[in-house]
N, CA, C and O of each residue as an XYZ file, in Angstrom:
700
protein
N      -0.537     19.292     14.949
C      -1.918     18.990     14.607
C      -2.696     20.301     14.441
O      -2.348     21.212     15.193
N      -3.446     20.484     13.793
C      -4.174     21.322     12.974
C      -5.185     21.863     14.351
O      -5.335     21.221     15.391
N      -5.732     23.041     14.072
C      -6.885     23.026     15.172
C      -8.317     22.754     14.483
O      -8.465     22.531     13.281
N      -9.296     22.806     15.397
C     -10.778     22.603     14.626
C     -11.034     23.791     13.730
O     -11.773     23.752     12.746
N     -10.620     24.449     13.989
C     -11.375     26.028     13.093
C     -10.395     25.511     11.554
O     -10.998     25.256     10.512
N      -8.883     25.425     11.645
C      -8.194     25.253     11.034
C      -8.613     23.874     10.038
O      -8.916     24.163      8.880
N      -8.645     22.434     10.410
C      -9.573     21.594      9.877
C     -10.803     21.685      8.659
O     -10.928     21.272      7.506
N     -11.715     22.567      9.739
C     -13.066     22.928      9.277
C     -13.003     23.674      7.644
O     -13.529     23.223      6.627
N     -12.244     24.854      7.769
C     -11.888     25.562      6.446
C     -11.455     24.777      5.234
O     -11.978     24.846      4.122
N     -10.173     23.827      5.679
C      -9.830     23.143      4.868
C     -11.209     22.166      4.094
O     -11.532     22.161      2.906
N     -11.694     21.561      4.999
C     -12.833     21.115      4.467
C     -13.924     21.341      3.553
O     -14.574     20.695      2.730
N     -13.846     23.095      4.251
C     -15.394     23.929      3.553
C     -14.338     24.036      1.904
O     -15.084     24.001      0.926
N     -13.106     24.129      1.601
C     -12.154     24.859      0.726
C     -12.333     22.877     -0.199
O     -11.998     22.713     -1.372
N     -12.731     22.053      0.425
C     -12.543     20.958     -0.459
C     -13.864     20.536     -1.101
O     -14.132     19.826     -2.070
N     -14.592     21.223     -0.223
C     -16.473     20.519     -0.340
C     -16.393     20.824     -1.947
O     -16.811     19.785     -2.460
N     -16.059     21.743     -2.987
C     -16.815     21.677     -4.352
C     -16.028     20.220     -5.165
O     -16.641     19.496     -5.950
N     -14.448     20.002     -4.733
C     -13.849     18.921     -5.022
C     -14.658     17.724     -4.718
O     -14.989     16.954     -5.618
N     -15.082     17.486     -3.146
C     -15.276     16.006     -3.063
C     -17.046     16.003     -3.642
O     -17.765     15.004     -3.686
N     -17.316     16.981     -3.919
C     -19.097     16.796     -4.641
C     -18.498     16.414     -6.152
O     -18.922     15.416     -6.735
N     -17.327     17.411     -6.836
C     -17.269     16.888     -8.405
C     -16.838     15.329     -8.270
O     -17.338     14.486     -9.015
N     -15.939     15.014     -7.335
C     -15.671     13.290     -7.617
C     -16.084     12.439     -7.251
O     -15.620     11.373     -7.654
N     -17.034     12.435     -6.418
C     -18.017     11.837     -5.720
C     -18.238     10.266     -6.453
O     -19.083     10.362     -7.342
N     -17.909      9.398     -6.367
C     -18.286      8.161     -6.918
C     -17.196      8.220     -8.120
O     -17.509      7.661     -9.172
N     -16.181      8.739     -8.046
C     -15.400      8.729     -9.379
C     -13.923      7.865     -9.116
O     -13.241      8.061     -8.110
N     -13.686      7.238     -9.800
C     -11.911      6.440     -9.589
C     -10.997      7.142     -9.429
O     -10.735      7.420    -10.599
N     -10.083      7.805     -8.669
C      -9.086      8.349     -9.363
C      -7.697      7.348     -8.729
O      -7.795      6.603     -7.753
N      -6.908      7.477     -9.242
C      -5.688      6.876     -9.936
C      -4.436      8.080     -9.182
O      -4.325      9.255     -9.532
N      -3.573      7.365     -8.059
C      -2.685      8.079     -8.049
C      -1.449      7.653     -8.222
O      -1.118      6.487     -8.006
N      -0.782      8.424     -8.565
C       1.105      7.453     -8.834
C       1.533      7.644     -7.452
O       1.520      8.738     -6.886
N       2.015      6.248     -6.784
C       2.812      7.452     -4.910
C       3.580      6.069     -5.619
O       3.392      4.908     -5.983
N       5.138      7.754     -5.446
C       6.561      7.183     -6.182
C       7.672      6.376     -4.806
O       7.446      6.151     -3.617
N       8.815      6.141     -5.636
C       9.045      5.283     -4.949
C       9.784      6.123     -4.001
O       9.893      5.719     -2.843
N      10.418      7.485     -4.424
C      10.502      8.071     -3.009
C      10.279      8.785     -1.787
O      10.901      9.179     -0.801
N       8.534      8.783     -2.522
C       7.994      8.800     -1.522
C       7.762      7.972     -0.536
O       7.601      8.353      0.623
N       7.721      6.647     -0.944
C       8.066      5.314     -0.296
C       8.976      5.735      0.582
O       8.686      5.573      1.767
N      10.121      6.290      0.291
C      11.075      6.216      1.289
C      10.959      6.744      2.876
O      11.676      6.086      3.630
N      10.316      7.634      3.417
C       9.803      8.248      4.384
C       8.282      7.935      5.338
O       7.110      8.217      5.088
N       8.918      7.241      6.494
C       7.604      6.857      7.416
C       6.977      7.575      7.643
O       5.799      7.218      7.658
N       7.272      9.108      7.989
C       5.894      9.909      8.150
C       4.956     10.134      6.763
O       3.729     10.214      6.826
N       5.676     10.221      5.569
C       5.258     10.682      4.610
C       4.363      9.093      3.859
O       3.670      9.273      2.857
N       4.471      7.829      4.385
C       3.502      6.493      3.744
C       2.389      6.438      5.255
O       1.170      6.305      5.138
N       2.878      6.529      6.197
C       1.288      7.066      6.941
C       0.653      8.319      6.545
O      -0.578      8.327      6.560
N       1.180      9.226      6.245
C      -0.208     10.687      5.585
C      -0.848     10.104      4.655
O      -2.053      9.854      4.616
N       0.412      9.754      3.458
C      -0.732      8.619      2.252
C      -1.515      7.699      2.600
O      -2.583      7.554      2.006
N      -1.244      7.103      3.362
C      -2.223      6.420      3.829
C      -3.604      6.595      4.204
O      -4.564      5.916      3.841
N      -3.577      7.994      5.290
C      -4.303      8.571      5.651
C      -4.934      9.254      5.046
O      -6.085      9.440      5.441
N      -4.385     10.050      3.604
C      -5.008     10.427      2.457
C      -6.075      9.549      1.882
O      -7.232      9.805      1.547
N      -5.247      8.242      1.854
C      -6.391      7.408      0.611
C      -7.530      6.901      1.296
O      -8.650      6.928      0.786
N      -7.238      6.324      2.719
C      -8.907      6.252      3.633
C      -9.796      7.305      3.292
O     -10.859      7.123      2.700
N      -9.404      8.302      3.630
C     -10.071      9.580      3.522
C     -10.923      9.513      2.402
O     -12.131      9.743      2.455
N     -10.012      9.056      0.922
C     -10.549      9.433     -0.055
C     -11.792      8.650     -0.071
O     -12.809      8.987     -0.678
N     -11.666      7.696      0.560
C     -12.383      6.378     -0.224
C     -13.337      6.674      0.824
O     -14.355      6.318      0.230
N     -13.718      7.049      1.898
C     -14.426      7.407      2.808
C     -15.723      8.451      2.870
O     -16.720      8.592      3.578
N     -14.896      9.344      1.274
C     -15.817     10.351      1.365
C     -16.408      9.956      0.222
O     -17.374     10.635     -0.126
N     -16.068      8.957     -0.530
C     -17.145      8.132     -1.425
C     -16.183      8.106     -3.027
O     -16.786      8.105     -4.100
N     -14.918      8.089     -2.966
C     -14.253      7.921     -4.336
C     -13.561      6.654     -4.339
O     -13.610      5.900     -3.367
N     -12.890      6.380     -5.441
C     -12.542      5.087     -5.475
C     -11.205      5.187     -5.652
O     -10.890      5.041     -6.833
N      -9.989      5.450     -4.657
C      -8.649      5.670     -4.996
C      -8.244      3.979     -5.660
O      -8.781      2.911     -5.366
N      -7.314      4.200     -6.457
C      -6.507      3.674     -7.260
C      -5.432      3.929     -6.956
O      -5.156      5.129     -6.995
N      -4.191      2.836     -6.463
C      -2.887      3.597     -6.078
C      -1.713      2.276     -7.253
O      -1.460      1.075     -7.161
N      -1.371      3.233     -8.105
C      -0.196      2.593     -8.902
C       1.335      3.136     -8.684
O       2.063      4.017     -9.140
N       1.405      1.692     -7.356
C       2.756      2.310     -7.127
C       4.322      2.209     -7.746
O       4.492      1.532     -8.760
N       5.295      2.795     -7.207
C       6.405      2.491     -8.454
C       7.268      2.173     -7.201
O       6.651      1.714     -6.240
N       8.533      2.341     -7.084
C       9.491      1.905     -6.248
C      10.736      1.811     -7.209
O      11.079      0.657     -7.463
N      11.392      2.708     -7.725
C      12.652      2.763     -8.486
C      13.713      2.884     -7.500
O      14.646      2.085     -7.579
N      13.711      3.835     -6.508
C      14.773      3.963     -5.587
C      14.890      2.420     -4.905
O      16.040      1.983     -4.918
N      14.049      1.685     -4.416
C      14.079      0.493     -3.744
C      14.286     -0.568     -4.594
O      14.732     -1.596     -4.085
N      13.958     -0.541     -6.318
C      14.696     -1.597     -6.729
C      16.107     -1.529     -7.132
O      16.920     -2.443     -7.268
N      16.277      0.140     -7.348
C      17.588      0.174     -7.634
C      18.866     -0.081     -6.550
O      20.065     -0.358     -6.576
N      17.963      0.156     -5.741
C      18.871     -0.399     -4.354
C      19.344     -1.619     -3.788
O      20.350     -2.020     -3.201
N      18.012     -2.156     -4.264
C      18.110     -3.873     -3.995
C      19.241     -4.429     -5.316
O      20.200     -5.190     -5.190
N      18.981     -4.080     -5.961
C      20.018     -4.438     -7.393
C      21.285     -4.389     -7.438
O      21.975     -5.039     -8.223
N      21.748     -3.503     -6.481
C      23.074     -2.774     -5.995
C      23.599     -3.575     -5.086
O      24.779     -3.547     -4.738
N      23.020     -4.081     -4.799
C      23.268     -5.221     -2.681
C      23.265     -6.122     -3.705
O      24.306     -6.721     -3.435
N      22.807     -6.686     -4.763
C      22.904     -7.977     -5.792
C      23.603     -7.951     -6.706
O      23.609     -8.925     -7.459
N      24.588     -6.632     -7.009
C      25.404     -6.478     -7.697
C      25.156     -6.549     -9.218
O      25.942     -6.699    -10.153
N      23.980     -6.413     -9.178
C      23.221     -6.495    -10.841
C      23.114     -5.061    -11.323
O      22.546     -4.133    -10.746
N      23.851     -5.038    -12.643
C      24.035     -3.527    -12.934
C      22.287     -3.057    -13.339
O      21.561     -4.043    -13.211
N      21.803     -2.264    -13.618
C      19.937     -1.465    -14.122
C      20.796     -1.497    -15.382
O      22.023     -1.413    -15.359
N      19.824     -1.663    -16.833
C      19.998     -1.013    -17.636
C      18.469     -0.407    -18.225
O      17.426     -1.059    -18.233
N      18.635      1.016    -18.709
C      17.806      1.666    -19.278
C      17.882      1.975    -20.443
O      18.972      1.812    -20.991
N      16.730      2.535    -21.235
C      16.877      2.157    -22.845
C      16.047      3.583    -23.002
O      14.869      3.597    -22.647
N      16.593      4.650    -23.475
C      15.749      5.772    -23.416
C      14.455      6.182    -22.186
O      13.240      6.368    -22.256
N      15.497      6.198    -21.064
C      14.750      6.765    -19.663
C      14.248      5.278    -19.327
O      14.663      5.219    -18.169
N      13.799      4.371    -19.495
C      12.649      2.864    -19.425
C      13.877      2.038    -18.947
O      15.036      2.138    -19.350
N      13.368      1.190    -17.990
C      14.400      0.052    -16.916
C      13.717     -1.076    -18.220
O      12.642     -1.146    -18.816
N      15.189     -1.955    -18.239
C      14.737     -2.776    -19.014
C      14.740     -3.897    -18.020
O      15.736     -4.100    -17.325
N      13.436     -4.781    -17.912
C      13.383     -5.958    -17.215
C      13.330     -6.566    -17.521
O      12.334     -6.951    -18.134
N      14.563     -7.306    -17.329
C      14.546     -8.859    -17.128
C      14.107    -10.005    -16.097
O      13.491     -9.422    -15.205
N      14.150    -11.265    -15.848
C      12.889    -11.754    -15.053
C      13.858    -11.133    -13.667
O      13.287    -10.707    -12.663
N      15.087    -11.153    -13.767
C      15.620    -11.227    -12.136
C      15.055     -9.852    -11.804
O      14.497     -9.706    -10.717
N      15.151     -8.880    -12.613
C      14.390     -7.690    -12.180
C      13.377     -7.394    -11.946
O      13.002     -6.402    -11.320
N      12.634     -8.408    -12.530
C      11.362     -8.262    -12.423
C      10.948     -9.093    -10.865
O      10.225     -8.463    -10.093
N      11.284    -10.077    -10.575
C      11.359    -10.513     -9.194
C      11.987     -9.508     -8.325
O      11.234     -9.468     -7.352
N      13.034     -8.595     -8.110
C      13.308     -7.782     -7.259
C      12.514     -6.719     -7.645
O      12.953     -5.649     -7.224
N      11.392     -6.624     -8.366
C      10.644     -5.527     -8.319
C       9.288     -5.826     -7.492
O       8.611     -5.124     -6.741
N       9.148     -7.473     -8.045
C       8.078     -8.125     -6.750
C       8.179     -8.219     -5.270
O       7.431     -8.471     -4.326
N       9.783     -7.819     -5.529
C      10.190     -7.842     -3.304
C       9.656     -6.317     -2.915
O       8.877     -6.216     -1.967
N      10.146     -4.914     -3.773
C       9.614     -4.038     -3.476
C       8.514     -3.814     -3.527
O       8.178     -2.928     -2.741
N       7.429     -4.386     -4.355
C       6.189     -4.461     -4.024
C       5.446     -4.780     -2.952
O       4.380     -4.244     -2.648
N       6.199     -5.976     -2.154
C       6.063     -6.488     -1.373
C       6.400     -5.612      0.396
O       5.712     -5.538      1.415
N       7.540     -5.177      0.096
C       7.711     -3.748      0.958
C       6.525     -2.733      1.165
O       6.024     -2.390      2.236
N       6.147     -2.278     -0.285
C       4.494     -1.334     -0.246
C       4.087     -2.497      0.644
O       4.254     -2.407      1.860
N       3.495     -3.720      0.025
C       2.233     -4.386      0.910
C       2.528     -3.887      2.180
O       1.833     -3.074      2.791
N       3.777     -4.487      2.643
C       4.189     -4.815      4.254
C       3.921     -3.112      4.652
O       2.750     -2.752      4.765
N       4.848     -2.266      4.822
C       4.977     -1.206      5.217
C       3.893     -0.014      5.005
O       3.505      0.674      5.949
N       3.524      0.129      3.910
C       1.849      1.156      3.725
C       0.507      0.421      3.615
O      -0.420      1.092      4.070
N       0.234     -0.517      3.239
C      -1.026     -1.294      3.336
C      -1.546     -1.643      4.747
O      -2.770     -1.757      4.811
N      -0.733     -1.866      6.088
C      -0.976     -2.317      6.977
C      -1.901     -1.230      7.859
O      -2.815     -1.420      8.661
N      -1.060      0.382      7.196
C      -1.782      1.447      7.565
C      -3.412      2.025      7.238
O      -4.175      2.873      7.702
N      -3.411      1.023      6.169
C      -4.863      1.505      5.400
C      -5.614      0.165      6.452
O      -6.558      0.423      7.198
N      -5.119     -0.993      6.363
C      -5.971     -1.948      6.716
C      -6.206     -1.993      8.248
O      -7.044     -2.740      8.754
N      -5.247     -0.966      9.108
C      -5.766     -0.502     10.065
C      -6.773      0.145     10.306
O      -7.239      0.232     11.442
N      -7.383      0.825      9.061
C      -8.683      1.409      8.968
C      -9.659      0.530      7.961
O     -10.607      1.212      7.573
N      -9.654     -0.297      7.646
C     -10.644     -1.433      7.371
C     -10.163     -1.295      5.738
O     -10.207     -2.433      5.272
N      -9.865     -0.640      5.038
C      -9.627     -1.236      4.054
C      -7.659     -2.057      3.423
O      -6.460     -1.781      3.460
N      -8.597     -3.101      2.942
C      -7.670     -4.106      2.453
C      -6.905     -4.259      0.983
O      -7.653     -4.414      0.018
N      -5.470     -4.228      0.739
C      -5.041     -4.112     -0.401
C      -4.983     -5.040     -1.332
O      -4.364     -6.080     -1.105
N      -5.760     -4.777     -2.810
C      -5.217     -5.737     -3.663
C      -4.485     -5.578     -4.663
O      -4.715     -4.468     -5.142
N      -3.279     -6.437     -5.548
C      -2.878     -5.926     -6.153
C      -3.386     -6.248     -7.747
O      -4.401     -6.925     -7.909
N      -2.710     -5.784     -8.782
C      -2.888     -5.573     -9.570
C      -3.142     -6.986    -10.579
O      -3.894     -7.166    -11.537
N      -2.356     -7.693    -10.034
C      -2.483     -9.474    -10.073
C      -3.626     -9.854    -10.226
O      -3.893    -10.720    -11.059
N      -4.402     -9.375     -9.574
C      -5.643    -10.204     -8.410
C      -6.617    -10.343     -9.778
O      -7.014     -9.340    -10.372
N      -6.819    -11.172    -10.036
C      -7.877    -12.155    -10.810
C      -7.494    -11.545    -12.493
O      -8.491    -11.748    -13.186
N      -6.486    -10.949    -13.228
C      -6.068    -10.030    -13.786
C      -6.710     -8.692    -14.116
O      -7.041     -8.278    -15.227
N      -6.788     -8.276    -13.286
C      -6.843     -6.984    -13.568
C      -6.173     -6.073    -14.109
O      -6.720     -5.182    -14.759
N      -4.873     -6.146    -13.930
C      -4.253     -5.311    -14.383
C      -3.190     -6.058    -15.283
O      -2.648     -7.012    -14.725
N      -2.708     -5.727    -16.881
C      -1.799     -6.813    -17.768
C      -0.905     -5.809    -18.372
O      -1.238     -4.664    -18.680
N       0.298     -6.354    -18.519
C       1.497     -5.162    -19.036
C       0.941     -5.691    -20.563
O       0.176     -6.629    -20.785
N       1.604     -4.743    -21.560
C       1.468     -4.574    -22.890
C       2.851     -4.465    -23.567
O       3.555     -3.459    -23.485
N       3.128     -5.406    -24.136
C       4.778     -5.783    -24.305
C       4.711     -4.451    -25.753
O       3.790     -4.198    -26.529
N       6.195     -3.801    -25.622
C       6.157     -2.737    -26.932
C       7.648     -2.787    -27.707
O       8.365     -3.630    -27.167
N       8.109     -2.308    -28.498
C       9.309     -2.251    -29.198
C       9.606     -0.941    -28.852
O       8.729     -0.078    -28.815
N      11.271     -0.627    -28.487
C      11.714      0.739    -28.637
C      12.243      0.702    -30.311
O      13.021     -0.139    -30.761
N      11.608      1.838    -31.103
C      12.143      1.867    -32.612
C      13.354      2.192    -32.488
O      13.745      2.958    -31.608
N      14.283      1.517    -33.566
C      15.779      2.006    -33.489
C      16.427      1.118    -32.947
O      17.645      1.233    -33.083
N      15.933     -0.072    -32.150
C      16.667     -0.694    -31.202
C      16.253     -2.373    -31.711
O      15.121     -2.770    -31.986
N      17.528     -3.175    -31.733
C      17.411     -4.393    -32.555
C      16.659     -5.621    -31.786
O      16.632     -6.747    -32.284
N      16.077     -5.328    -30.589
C      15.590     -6.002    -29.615
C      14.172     -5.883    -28.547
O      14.213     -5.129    -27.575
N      13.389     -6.413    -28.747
C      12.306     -6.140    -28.297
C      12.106     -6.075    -26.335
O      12.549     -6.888    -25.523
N      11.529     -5.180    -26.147
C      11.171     -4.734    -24.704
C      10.547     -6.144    -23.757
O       9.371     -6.476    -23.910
N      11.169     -6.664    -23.098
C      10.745     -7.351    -22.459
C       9.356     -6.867    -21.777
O       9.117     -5.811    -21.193
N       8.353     -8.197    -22.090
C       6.475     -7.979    -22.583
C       6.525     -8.186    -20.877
O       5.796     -9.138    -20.597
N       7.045     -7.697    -19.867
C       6.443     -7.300    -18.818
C       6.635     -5.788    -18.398
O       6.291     -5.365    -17.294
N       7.303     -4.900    -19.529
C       7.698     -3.868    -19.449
C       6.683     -2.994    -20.526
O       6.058     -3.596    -21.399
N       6.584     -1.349    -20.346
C       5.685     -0.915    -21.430
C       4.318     -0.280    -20.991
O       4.064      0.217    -19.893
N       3.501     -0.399    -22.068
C       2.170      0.294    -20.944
C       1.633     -0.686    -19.672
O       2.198     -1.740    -19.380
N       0.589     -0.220    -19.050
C      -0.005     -0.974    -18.148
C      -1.631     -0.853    -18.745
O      -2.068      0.213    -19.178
N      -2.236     -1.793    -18.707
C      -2.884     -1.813    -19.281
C      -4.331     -2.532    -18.137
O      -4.331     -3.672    -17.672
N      -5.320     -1.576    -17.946
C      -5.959     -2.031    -16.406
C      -7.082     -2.040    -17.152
O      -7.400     -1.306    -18.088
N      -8.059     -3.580    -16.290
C      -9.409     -3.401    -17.320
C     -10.571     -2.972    -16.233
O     -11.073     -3.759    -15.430
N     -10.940     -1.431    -16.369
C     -12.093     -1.358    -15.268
C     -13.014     -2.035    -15.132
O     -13.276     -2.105    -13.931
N     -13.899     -2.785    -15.918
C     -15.074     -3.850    -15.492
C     -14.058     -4.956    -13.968
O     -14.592     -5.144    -12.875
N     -13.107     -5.318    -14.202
C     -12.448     -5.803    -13.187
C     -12.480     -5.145    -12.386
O     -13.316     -5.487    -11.549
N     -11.599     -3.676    -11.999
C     -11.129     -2.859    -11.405
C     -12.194     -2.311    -10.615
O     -11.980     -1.851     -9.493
N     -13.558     -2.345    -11.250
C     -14.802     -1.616    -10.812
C     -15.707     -2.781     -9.628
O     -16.509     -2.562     -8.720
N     -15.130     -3.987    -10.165
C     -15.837     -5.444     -9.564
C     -14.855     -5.580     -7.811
O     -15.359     -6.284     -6.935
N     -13.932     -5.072     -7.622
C     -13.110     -5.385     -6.196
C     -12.742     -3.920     -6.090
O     -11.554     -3.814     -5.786
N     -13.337     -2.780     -6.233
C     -12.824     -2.194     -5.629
C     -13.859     -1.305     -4.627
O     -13.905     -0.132     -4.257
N     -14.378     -2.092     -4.479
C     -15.115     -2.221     -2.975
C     -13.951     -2.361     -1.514
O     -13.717     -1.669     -0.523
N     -13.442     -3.658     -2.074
C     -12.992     -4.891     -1.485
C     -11.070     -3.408     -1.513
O     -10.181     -3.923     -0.834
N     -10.804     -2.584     -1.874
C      -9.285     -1.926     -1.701
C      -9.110     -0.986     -2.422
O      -9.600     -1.075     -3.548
N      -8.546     -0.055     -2.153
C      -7.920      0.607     -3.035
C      -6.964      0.713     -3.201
O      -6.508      1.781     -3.609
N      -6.257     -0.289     -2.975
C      -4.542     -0.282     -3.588
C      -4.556     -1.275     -4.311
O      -5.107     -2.354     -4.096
N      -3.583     -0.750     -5.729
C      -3.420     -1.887     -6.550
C      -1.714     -1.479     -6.790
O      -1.194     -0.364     -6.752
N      -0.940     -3.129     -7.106
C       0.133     -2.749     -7.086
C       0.994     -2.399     -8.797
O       0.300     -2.951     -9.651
N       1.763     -1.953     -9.214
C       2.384     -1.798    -10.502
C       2.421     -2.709    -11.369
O       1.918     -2.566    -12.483
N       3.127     -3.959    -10.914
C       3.444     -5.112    -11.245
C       2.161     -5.694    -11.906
O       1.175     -5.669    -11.170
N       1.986     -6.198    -13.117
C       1.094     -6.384    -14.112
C       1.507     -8.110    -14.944
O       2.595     -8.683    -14.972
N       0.045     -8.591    -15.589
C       0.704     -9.642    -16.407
C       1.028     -9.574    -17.725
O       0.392     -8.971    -18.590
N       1.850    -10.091    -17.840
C       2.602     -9.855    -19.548
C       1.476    -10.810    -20.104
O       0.868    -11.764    -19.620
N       1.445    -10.085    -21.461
C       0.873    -10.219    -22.379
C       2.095    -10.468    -23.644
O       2.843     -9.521    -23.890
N       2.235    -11.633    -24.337
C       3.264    -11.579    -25.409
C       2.887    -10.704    -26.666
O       1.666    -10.618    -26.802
N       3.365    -10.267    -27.287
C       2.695     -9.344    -28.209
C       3.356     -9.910    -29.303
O       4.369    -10.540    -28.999
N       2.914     -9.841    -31.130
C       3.549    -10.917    -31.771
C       4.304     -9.717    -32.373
O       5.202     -9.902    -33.194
């Protein structure tokens, strides 16, 4: 643990940061292996109170590749990728809802130990995938895969109410 003098600096070294974002969203990616490590999803944790404490609006879009690829492996379901991109199909896409579900359980409990509560990306739609084509390829990207596509008038309306939102998005069919 840090001492007070030690603390204090850090602080005085952040004050021009937390005045520029002051009331501002920001958006972080915490990957999935970072997921993997208990000390390292309580600091995040402890990060994003913080943030939201000193008056910003964290956004957390999380991923979890190591944990679905893992779960997939125990299910004997081979991943396939299509130029770097997991192609999902629904079973994947449900074992991507269990690792989501892992974030809830395991890092959310830490934030909501400090009063704030997680919602995800689901929640009233806020957040909708954007189905896309890889060119070159005779088969279209399954429309829960692709951009993410988040609508702030939503995002701006509950995020009082959390700052975690989860990856997992609603498909949109695209023609």
């Amino acid at each position: 643990m840090k001492d007070p003098i030690q603390k204090a600096d850090v602080l005085l070294e952040a004050l021009p940061y937390l005045r520029r974002f002051f009331g501002k969203t920001i958006v972080i990616k915490y990957g999935g292996h970072a997921m993997s490590n208990d000390e390292l999803k309580e600091s995040f944790a402890q990060d994003v109170v913080l943030l939201k404490y000193v008056g910003m609006n964290p956004v957390i879009v999380h991923g979890g590749g190591p944990q679905i690829d893992e779960m997939l492996d125990k299910l004997g379901i081979r991943s396939r990728f299509v130029r770097g991109m997991r192609v999902t199909d629904q079973t994947t896409m449900e074992i991507a809802e269990m690792a989501k579900r892992e974030f809830n359980i395991t890092v959310c409990p830490s934030c909501g130990s400090r009063s704030i509560k997680p919602v995800t990306g689901t929640w009233r739609g806020t957040a909708r995938g954007k189905a896309y084509s890889v060119p070159g390829l005779r088969y279209f990207a399954c429309p829960s895969c692709g951009e993410h596509v988040y609508d702030p008038a939503a995002m701006r309306r509950i995020q009082e109410r959390s700052p975690a939102f989860s990856k997992r998005c609603l498909a949109r069919r695209s023609a």
